[in-house]
C-alpha positions, -999 to 999 in steps of 0.1 A, spaced: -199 227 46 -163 227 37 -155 227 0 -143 194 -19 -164 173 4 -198 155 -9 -210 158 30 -223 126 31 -214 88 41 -237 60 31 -239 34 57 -244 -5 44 -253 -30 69 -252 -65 48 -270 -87 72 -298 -65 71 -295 -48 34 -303 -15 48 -284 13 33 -283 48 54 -266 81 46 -253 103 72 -244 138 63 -213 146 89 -206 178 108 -179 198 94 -160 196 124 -157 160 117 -142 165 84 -120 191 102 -103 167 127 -100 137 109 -99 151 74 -106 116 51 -90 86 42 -72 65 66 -78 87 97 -115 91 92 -116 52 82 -98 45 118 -128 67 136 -158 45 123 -136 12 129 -133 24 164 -167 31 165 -182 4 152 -156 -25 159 -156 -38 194 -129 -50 210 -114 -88 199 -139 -88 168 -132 -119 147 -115 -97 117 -141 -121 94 -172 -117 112 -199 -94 111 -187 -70 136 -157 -57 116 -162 -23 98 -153 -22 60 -146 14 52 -139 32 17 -128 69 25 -116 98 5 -107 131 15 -115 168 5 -97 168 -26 -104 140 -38 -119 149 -76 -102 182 -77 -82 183 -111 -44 181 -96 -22 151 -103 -22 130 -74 -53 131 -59 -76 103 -74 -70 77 -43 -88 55 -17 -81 43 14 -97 12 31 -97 3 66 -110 -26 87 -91 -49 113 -69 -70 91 -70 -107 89 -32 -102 81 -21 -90 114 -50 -89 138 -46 -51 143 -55 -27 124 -59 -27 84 -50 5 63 -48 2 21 -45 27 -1 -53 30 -39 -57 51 -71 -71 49 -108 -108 64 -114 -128 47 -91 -120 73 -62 -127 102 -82 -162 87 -93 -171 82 -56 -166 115 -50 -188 126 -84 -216 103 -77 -223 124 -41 -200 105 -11 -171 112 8 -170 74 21 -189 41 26 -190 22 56 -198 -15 59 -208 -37 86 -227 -72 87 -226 -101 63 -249 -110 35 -260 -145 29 -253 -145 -5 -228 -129 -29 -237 -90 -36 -225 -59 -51 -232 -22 -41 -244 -2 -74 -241 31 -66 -251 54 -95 -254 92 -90 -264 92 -56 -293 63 -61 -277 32 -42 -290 -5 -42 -282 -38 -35 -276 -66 -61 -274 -103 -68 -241 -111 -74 -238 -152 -81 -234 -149 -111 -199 -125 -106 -188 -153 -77 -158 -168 -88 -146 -152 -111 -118 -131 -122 -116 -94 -117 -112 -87 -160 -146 -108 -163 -161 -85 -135 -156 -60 -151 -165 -68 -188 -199 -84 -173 -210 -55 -151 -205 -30 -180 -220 -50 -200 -252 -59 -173 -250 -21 -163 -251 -10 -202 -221 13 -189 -185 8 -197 -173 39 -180 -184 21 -146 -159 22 -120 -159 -11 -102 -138 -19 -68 -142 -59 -65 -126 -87 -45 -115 -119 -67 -115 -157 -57 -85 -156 -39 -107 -124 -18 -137 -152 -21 -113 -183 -8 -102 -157 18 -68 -156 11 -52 -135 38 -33 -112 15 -60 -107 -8 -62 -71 -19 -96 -51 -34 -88 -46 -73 -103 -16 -94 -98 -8 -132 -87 -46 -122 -50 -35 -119 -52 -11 -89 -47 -30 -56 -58 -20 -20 -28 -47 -8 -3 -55 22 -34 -59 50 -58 -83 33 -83 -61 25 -97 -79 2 -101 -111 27 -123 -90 49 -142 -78 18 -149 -112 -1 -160 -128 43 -187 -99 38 -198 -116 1 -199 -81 -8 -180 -88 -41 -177 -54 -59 -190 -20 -53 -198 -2 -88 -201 34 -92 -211 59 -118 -210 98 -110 -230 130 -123 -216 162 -134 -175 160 -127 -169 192 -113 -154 195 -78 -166 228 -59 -134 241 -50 -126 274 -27 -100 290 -51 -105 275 -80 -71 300 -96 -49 290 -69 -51 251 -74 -45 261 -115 -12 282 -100 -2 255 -78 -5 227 -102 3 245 -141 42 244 -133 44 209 -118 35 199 -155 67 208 -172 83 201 -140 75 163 -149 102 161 -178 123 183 -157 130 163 -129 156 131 -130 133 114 -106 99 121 -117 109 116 -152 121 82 -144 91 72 -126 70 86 -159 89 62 -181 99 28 -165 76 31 -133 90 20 -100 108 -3 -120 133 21 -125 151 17 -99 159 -16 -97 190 -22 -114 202 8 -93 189 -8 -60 209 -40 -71 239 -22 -79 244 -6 -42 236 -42 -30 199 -33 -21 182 -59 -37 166 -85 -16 185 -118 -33 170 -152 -26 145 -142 5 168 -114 20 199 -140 25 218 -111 -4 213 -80 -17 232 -86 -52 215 -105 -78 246 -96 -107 246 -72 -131 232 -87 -159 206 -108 -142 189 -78 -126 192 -63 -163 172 -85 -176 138 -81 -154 147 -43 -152 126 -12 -161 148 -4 -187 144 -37 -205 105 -38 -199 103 -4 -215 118 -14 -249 108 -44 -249 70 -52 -235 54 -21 -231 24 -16 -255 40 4 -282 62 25 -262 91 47 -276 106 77 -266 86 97 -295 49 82 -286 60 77 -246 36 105 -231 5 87 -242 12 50 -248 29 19 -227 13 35 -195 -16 47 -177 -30 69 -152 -54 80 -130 -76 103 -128 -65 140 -135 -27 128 -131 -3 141 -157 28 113 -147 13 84 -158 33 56 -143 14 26 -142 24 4 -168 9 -15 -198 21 -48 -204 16 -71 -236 39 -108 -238 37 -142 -233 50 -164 -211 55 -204 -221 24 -194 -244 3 -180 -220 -11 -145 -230 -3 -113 -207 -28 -91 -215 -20 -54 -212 -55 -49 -194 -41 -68 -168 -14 -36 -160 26 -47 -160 48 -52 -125 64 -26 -108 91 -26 -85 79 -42 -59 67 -67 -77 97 -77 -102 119 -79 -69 92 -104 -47 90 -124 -77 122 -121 -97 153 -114 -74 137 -126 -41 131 -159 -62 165 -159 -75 146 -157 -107 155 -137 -143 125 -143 -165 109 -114 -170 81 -127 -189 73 -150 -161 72 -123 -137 46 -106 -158 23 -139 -160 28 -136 -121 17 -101 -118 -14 -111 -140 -19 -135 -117 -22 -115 -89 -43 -93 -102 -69 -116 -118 -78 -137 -86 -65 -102 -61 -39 -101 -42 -10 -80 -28 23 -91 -52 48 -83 -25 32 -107 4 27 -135 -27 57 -132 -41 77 -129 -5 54 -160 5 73 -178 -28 108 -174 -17 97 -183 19 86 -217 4 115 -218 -22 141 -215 12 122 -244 31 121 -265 2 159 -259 -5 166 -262 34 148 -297 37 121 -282 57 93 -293 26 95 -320 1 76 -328 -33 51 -344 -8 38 -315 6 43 -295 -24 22 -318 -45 49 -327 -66 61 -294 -70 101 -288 -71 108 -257 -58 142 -238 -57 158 -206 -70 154 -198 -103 128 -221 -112 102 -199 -127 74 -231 -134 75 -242 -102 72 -209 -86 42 -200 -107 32 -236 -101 28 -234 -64 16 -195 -68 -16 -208 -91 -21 -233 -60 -17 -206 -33 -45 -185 -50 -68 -215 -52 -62 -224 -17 -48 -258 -34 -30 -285 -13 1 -268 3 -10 -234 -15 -36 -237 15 -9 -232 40 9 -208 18 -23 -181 14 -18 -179 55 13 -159 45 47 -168 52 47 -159 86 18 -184 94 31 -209 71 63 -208 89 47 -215 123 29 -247 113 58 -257 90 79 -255 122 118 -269 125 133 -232 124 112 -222 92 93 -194 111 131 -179 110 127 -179 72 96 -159 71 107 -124 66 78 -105 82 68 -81 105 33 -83 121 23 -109 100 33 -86 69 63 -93 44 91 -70 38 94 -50 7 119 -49 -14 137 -24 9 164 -34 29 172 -21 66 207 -34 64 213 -1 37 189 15 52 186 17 87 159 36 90 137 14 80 150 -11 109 127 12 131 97 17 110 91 -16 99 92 -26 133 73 -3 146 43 4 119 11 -8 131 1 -25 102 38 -47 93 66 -35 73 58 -12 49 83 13 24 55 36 20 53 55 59 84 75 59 110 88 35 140 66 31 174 78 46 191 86 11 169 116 8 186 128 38 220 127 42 247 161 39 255 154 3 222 154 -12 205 185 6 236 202 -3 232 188 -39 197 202 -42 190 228 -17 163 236 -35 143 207 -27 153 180 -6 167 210 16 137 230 13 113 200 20 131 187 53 132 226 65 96 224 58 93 196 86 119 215 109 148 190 98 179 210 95 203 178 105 208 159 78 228 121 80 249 101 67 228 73 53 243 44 68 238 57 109 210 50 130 210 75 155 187 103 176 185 131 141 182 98 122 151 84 139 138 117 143 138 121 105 119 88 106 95 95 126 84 130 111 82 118 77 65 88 89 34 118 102 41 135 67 34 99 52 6 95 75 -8 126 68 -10 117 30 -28 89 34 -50 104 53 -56 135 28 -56 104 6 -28 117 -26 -1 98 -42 33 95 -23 48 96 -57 33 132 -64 36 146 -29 62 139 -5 86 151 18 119 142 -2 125 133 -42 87 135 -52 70 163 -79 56 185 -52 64 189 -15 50 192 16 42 226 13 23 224 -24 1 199 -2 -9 223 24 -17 250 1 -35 230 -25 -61 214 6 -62 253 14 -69 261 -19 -95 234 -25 -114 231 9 -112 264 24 -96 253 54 -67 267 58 -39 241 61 -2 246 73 24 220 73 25 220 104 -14 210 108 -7 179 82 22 166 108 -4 171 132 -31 152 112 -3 122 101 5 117 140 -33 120 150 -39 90 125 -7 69 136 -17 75 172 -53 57 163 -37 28 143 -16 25 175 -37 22 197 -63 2 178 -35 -28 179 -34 -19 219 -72 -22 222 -62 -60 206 -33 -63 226 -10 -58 201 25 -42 223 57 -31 218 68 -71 217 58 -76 183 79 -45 173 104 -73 159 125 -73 131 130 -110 110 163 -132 126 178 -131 91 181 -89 92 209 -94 119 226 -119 103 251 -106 79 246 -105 37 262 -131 12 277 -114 -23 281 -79 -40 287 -44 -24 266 -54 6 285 -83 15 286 -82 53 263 -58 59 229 -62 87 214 -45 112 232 -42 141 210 -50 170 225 -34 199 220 -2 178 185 -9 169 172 -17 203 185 21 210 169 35 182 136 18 196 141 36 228 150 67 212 115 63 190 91 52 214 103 87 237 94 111 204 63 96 200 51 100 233 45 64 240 49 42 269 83 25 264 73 -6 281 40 -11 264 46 9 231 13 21 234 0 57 233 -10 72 268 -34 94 277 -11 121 275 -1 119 244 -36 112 230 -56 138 245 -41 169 229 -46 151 192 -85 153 203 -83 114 210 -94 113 246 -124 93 237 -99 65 226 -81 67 255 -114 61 271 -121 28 254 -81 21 259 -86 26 300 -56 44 301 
């Protein structure tokens, strides 16, 4: 058996209760490696075809990979898959904190879950003894009071608990699966599939934590420098003290900002100040300075030396923020501040709490807010479907108003926990144009009109839009490889880029960058490590440091060119999943408003041009080996990554 691995899978069938471990060949772990690629094999093998993405049929799997455990930053992550309630194709969520590390330690590489129990449960898995348990009591309530209960029931409180809340329960399509109750498996509704299962947490405890690793000195030699490198490096640094955060009064002032639901990309200076990392950091982080910042205002996860999650502790209109409920990141401070046209920065905390206690993804709730905001301020909903509630930009109450209802599945908050894109379609009168969505899935906070690679791979991601599949097209350009040869030229050598573009084209090198860091992306998630520790562009370590530390760990040796063979392997099966469900190449769309130029600040004007991305489609679907008509993977292109047996079941 390979190093790093637990060699074994425990197999939960709910309807039944029967739990069943399966210890794996090693060639298994040697195709498909872990996380979201060996996630995608048992949903293929277990899911048939047109499975109702709440019914019995559809396959729940927790993966993690080789390394998982091993003591490198980056490394303590999950991924779930299942076919997603959010977009009918298939779903794919990653996550960190300790919970994935404990997995590992209490003897499994992965859990796979099928069937539907007829009462609430949660899986207790406690070095390497698993059982079934009641859970009605847990049902309905918030993910802090999970966890203070089941530490308290378990006599416990280093537990590790991964749990659905209501809004998973009230199967709210964007719910996400919580652990540490502030680490979210979001964007595919995860959480929606978990809490139709009533499987409401699964709770683990490991044994000894020790990780068998190969070379136990060449992980220390790989990983010793990165330390220092932390303070070091502009980027990494930045992420260490304000989070993703950071970068959002920069976003704003290149007129990157998605302004009231993607219509602008300039919220002002001073406005995008005031819910900005900097601001947060002085301000409502949990004792932070620049003297105590290395151990307090954030968190980590497990063996990770940046710490960026952070620790919030406020009030908003007297309603406590308690820092165990985390703080907002980017993402999140954008969906709900500049999407909403809205400057409160406390009241974008009390959102984020929010989220996390009743579980769900911030950018699809917080997008869903300004897609209501826009059809209330177009006419398209009154104060009698909103229950009284006057929405409109800026107006923090009413936004959290109609948020606390979409959790609860309240009133018009029923139509809302769709998603946008949904809501939009039974709204009707052109308010499916105002749901920016791809697939079913909102649009992060960044914006294909700056960067236009992102026009391609939010179109074309199986699972909807998504920031997190590819590098973005600054990382690439002539000025900054010539900047810093050292790593953003190094890193895209690594890949076989030596063309680097201006940031603002769209053409063949362009989409060609896309698409190779969207397998180096792909590949991550499947080795299941943090895209802000590893990474092809501005991250700590590279590409490279990747290989060599799954070498290092596993035994197997690893090249980079056997992880960009491992990333498309895994897109290839997300593809054609969606293909098995008939998703094709005509919901590789982009939202109306993304053509239509942009109101205010340095991006005034600015959109995708569409003759130009209907090329860069073409251009795509011809490097990834797949039919241009369809957009689906052929045989051809399957067979050599192993895949044939898909293209079995695909008839192709």
């Amino acid at each position: 058996m390979l190093n790093g691995y637990a060699g074994k899978i425990l197999h939960v069938d709910l309807t039944t209760g029967s739990l069943d471990i399966e210890e794996p060949p090693e060639d298994l772990y040697r195709t498909y490696m872990g996380g979201s690629a060996l996630g995608l094999y048992y949903l293929f093998k277990n899911t048939p075809a047109g499975a109702d993405p709440y019914g019995p049929e559809n396959t729940l799997s927790f993966m993690l990979s080789g390394i998982t455990g091993a003591p490198i930053a980056g490394q303590s992550r999950a991924t779930v898959v299942a076919k997603s309630p959010l977009t009918g194709g298939a779903g794919d969520s990653q996550a960190g904190g300790f919970w994935p590390a404990e997995l590992k330690f209490a003897g499994f590489d992965g859990i796979v879950i099928r069937g539907i129990s007829a009462k609430p449960v949660y899986l207790w898995i406690n070095q390497g003894a698993v059982e079934l348990r009641d859970a009605e009591h847990l049902w309905g309530k918030q993910t802090l009071e999970v966890e203070e209960m089941l530490q308290d029931e378990l006599g416990d409180n280093r537990i590790q608990v991964a749990q659905v809340g209501p809004a998973g329960e009230k199967l709210v399509r964007f719910a996400a699966i919580m652990n540490m109750a502030t680490r979210a498996h979001g964007r595919t509704g995860m959480g929606a599939v978990m809490g139709s299962k009533k499987l409401k947490a699964i709770v683990v405890r490991g044994g000894k934590k020790k990780l068998s690793m190969a070379d136990p000195d060449a992980v220390r030699a790989i990983m010793q420098p990165s330390i220092p490198a932390i303070r070091e490096d502009e980027d990494v640094w930045d992420l260490a003290k304000h989070g993703t955060l950071g970068i959002l009064e920069g976003q704003n002032a290149g007129g990157g900002l998605p302004t009231r639901n993607y219509m602008s990309g300039w919220m002002g200076y001073d406005r995008a100040a005031a819910i900005g990392g900097e601001r947060l950091f002085k301000e409502f982080l949990r004792g932070a300075d620049e003297d105590n910042q290395l151990k307090l205002g954030r968190e980590t996860c497990y063996s990770c030396a940046v710490r960026c999650k952070r620790v919030v502790e406020t009030e908003w209109q007297g309603r406590k923020v308690d820092p165990k409920s985390g703080g907002q990141e980017y993402e999140t401070s954008a969906t709900f501040g500049s999407y909403c046209e809205i400057d409160d920065i406390q009241a974008i905390s009390y959102a984020n709490q929010l989220c996390n206690q009743y579980g769900v993804d911030t950018i699809a709730a917080g997008a869903t807010m300004a897609f209501a905001i826009n059809c209330f301020e177009d006419g398209l909903i009154t104060t009698e479907d909103t229950g009284g509630i006057e929405l409109g930009w800026g107006k923090a109450e009413a936004m959290i108003a109609m948020l606390e209802k979409t959790l609860e599945r309240d009133g018009f908050g029923d139509i809302l926990a769709e998603g946008s894109e949904r809501a939009g379609a039974h709204i009707g009168n052109g308010a499916e144009d105002l749901a920016i969505a791809t697939k079913g899935a909102e649009l992060p906070a960044h914006m294909p009109q700056l960067k236009p690679s992102l026009a391609v791979i939010y179109a074309v991601n199986p699972f909807g839009a998504d920031h997190q599949s590819s590098e973005h097209d600054a990382n690439y350009t002539p000025e900054t490889v010539a900047d810093s040869p050292e790593k953003y030229g190094k890193r895209a050598t690594d890949l076989g880029l030596n063309d680097p573009q201006p940031e603002d084209v769209l053409n063949a090198a362009k989409v060609e960058y896309a698409l190779i860091t969207q397998y180096a992306f792909s590949a991550m998630d499947t080795a299941d490590v943090c895209q802000f520790v590893f990474g092809p562009g501005w991250e700590l370590l590279g590409m490279q440091e990747l290989a060599d530390v799954i070498t290092a760990v596993t035994g197997a040796e690893t090249t980079v060119t056997d992880l960009l063979e491992i990333g498309k392997r895994r897109l290839n099966m997300l593809r054609a999943f969606n293909a098995r469900e008939g998703i094709t190449r005509e919901r590789d769309t982009l939202p109306k408003r993304l053509f239509e130029p942009l109101v205010g600040g340095p991006s005034d004007g600015k959109f995708v041009d569409r003759a130009e991305f209907e090329a860069a489609l073409e251009t795509y679907y011809e490097l990834a080996g797949w039919d241009p008509v369809s957009g689906n993977p052929p045989r051809a292109t399957l067979e050599p990554l192993g895949l044939g047996w898909i293209a079995d079941k695909l008839e192709v």
